[in-house]
Backbone bond lengths (Angstrom), bond angles and torsions (degrees), N, CA, C in turn:
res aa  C-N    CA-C-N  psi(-1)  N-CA   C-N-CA  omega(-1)  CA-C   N-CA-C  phi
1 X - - - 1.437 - - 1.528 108.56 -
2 X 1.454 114.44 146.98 1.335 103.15 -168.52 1.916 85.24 -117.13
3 X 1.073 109.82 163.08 1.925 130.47 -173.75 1.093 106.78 -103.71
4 X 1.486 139.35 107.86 1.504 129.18 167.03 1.445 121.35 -83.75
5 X 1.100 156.93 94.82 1.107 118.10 -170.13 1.644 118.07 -153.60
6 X 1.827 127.70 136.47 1.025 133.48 -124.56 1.846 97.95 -123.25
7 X 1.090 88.89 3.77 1.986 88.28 -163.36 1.071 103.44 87.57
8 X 1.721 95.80 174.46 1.644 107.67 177.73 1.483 100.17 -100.35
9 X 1.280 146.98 -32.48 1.461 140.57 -124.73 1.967 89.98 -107.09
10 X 1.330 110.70 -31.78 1.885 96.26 -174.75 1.900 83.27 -131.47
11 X 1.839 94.74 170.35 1.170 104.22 146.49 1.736 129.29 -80.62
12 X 0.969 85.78 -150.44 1.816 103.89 -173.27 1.260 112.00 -161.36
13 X 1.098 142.07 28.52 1.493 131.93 -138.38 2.273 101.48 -68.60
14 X 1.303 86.14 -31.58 1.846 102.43 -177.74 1.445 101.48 -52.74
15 X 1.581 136.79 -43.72 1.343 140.28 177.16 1.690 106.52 -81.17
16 X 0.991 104.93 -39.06 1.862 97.57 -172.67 1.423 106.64 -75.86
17 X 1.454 114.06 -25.05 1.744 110.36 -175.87 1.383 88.03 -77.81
18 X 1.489 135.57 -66.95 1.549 127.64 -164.88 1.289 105.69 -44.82
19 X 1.556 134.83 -38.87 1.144 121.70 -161.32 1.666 110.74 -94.41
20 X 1.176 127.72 -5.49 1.439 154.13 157.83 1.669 121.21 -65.59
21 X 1.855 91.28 -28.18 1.643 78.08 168.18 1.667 101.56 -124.93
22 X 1.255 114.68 24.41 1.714 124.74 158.64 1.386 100.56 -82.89
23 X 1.067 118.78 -64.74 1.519 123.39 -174.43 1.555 134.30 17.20
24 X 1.310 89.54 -85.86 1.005 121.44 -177.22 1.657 107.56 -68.67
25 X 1.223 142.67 -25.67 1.437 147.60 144.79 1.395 126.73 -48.66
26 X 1.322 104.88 -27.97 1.580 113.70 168.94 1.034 157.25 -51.47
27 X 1.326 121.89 -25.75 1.020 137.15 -179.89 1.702 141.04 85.44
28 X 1.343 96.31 -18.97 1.853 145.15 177.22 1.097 119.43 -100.02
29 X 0.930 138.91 138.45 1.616 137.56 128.50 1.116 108.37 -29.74
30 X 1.220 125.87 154.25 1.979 142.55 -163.96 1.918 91.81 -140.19
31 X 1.220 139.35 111.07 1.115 124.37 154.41 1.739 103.76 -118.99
32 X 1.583 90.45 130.64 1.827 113.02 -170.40 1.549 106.97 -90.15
33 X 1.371 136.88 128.20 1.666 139.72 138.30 1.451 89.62 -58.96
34 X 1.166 122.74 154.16 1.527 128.45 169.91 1.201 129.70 -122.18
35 X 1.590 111.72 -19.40 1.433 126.73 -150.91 1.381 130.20 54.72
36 X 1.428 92.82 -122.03 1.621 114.58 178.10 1.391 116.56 -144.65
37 X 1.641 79.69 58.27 1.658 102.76 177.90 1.848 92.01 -88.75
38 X 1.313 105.57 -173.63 1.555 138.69 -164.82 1.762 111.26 -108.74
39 X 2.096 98.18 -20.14 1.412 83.99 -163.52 0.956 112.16 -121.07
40 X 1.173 148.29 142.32 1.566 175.49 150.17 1.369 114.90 -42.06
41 X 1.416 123.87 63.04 1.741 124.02 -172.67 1.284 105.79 -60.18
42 X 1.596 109.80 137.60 1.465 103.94 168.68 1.349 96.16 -124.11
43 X 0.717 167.88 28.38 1.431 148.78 96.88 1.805 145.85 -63.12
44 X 1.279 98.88 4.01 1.798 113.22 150.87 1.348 116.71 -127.90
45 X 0.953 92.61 154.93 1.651 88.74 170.20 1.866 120.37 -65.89
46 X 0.823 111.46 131.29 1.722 110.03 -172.60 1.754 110.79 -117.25
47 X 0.803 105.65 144.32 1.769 130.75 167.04 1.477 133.90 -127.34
48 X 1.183 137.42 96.66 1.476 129.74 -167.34 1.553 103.49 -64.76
49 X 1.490 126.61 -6.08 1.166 102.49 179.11 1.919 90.92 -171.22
50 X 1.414 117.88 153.57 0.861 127.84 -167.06 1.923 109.42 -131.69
51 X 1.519 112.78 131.28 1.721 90.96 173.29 1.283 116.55 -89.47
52 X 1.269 111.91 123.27 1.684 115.79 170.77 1.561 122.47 14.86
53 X 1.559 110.83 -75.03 1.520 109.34 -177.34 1.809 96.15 -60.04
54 X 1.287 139.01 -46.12 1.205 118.23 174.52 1.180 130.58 -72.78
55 X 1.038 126.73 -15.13 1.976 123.56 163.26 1.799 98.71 -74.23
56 X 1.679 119.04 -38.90 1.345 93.77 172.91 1.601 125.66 -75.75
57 X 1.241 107.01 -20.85 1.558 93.31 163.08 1.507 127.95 -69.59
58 X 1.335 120.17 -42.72 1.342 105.43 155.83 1.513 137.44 -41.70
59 X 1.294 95.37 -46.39 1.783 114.51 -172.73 1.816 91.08 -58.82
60 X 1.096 124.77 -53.34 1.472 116.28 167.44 1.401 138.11 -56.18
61 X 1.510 111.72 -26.59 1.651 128.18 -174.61 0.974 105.06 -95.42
62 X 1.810 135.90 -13.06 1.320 136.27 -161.07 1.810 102.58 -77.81
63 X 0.855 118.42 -174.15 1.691 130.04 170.70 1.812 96.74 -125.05
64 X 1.415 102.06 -26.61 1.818 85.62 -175.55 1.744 98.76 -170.90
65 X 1.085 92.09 141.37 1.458 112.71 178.22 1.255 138.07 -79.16
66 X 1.340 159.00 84.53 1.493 115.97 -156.34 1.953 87.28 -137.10
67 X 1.349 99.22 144.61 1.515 109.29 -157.74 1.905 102.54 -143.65
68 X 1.108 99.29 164.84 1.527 111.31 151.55 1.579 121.06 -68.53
69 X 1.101 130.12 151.61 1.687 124.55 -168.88 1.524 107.89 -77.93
70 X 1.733 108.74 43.24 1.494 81.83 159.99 1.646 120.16 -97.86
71 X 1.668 111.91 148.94 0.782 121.10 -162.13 1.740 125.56 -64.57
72 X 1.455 106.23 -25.97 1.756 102.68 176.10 1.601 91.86 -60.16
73 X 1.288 126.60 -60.96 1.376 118.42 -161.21 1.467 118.90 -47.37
74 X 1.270 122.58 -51.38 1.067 134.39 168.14 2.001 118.33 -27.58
75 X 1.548 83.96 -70.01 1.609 110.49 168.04 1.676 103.11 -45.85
76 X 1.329 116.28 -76.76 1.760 115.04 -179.62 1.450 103.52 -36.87
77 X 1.304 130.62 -59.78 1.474 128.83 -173.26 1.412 106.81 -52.25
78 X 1.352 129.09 -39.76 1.606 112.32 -171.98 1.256 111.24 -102.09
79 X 0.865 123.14 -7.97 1.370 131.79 143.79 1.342 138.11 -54.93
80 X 1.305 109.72 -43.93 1.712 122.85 153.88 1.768 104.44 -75.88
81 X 0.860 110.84 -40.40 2.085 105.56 -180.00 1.494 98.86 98.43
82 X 1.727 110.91 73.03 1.673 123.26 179.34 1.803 104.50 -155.09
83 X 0.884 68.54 116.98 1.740 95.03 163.88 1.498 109.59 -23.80
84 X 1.094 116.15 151.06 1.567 93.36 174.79 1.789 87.38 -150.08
85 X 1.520 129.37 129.49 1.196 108.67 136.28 1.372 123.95 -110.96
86 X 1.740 109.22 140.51 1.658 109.18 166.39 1.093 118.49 -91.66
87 X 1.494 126.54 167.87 1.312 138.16 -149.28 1.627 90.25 -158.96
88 X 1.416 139.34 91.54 1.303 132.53 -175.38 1.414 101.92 -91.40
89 X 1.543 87.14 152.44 1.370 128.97 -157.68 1.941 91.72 -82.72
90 X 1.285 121.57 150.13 1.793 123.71 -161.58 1.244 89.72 -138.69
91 X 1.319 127.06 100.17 1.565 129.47 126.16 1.203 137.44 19.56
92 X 1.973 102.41 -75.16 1.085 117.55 -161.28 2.113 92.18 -78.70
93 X 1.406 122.32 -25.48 1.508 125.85 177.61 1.434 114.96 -74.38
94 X 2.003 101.16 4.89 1.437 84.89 -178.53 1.729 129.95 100.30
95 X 1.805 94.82 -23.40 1.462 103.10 -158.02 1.800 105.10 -83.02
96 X 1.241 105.14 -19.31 1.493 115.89 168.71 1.518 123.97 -153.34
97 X 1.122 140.26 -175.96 1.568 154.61 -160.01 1.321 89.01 -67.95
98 X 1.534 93.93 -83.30 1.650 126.42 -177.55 1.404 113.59 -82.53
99 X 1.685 104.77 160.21 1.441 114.96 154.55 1.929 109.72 -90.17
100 X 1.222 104.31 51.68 1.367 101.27 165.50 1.073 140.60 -79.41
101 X 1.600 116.68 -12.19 1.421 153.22 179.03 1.892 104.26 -81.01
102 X 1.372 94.35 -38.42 1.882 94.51 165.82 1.158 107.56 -93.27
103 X 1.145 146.87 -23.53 1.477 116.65 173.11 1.367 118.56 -83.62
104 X 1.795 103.51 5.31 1.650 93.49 -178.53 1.432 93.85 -96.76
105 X 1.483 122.21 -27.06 1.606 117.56 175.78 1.356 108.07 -51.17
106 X 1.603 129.68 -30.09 1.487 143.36 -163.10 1.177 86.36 -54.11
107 X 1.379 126.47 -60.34 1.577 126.78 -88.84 2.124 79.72 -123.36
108 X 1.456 96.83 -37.16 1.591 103.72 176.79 1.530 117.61 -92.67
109 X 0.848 112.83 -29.40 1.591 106.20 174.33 1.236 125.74 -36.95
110 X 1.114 117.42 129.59 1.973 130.76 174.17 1.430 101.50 72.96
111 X 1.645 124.52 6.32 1.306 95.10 138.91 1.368 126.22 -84.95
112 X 1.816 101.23 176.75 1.487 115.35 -162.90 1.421 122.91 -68.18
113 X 1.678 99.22 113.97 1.630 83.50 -164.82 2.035 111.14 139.54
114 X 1.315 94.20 -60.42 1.045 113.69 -167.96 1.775 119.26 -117.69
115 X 1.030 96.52 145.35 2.124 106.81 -151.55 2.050 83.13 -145.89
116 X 1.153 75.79 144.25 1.869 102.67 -178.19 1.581 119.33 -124.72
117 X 1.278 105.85 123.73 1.281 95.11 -174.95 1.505 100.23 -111.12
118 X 1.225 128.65 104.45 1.500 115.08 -177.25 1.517 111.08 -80.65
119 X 1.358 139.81 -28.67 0.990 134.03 -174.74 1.807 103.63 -116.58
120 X 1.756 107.90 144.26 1.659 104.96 -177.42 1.423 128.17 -40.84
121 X 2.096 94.78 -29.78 1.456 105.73 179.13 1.360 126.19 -53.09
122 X 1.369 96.20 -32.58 1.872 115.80 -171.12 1.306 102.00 -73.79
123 X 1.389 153.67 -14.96 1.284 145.28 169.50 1.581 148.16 -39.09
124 X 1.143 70.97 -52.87 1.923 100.23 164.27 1.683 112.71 -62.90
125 X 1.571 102.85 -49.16 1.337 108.44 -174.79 1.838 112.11 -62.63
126 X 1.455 85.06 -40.09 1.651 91.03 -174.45 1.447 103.97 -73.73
127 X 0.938 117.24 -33.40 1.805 95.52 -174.82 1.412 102.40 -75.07
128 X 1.260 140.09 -30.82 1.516 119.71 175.04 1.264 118.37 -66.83
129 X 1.704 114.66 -37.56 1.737 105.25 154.34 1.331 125.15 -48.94
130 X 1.510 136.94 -44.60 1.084 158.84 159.91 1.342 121.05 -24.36
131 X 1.604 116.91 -60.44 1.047 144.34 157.99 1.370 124.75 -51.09
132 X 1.166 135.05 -40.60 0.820 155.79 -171.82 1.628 121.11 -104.08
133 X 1.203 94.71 0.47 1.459 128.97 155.67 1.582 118.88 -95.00
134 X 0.638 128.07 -31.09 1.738 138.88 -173.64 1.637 115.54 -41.16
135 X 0.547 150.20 69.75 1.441 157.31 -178.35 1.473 122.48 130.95
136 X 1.134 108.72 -5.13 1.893 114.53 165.32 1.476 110.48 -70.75
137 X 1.747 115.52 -25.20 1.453 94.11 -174.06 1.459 121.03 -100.93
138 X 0.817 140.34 139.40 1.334 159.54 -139.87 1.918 99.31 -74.83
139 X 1.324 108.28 117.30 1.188 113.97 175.68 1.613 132.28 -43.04
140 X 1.534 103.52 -47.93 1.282 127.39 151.37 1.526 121.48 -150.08
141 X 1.487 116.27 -176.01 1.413 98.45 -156.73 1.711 92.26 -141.53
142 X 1.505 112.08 105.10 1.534 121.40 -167.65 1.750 115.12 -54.54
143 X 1.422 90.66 -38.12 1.918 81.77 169.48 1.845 115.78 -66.55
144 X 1.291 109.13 -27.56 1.865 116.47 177.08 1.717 99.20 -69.84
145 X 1.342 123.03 -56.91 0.872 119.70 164.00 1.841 138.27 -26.73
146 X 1.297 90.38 -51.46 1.611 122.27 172.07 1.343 118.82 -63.42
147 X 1.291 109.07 -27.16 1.675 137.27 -177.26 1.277 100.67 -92.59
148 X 1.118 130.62 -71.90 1.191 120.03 -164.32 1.778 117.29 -65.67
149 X 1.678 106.72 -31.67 1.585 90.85 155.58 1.343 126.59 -71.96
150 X 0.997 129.30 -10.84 1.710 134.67 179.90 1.608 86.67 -66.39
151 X 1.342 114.61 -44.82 1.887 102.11 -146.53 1.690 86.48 -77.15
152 X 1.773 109.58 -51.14 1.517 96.08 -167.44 1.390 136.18 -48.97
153 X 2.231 103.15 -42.05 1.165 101.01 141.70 1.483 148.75 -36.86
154 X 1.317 115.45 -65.25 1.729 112.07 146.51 1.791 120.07 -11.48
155 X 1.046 108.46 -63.61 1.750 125.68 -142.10 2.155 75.24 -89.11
156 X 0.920 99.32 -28.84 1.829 84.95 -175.74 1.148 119.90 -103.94
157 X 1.604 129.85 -16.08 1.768 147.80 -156.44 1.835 78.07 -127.21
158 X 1.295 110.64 -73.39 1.968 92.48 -160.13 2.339 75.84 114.20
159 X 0.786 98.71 -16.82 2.021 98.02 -178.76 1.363 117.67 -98.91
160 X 1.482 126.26 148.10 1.346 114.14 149.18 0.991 120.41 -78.27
């Protein structure tokens, strides 16, 4: 199953239509977050909004992710060990304030894990890279692991 998903706070309608008429080429099930987009996918299943424990069960059951560049998502995906592609959100289309969503694609691209599709065309391509990625990335990662008890310890002792 592949994860669509756009945030809660804007739509996307430019990623949910591309991925609405991939769909059906896929081979998968496609299940979409949608936001407070405009569009009505009929070829995945869609949700304008998901509760927490259910976007994290998906975010775990998926084979691949592909989202707008926000950054928790990103983070949850490599953290769980999933593919992720972003698709940033354009300013000048309206889709946000800023191009802050491209300089985070800048800034992440060609690391491990994660594939960018800046233009709708690039979609298709990326999910067969994507795909074909699926089990190279590391489920979890024992030094992050190692880290994150150091910090909790920290945040509860005041110790490393």
């Amino acid at each position: 199953m592949i994860l669509v998903t756009v945030g809660m706070q804007l739509g996307f309608d430019r990623l949910i239509a591309a991925m609405d008429t991939l769909a059906p080429q896929l081979g998968t099930p496609v299940i979409a977050q949608t936001g407070a987009g405009n569009l009505q996918p009929v070829n995945m299943e869609a949700h304008p909004s998901l509760q927490p424990d259910e976007f994290q069960d998906l975010m775990e059951r998926c084979k691949l992710v592909v989202s707008h560049a926000g950054i928790g998502t990103v983070l949850n995906a490599q953290r769980i060990g999933r593919p992720i592609i972003l698709m940033p959100r354009r300013a000048n289309l309206g889709e946000h304030r800023s191009d802050h969503q491209m300089a985070t694609c800048a800034q992440l691209e060609n690391r491990s894990g994660i594939f960018v599709a800046w233009e709708v065309g690039q979609l298709g391509e990326k999910i067969t890279q994507a795909m074909a990625y699926v089990g190279a990335v590391p489920a979890h990662s024992t030094s992050a692991d190692d880290l994150r008890a150091s910090v909790a310890r920290f945040i509860e002792t005041g110790c490393l």
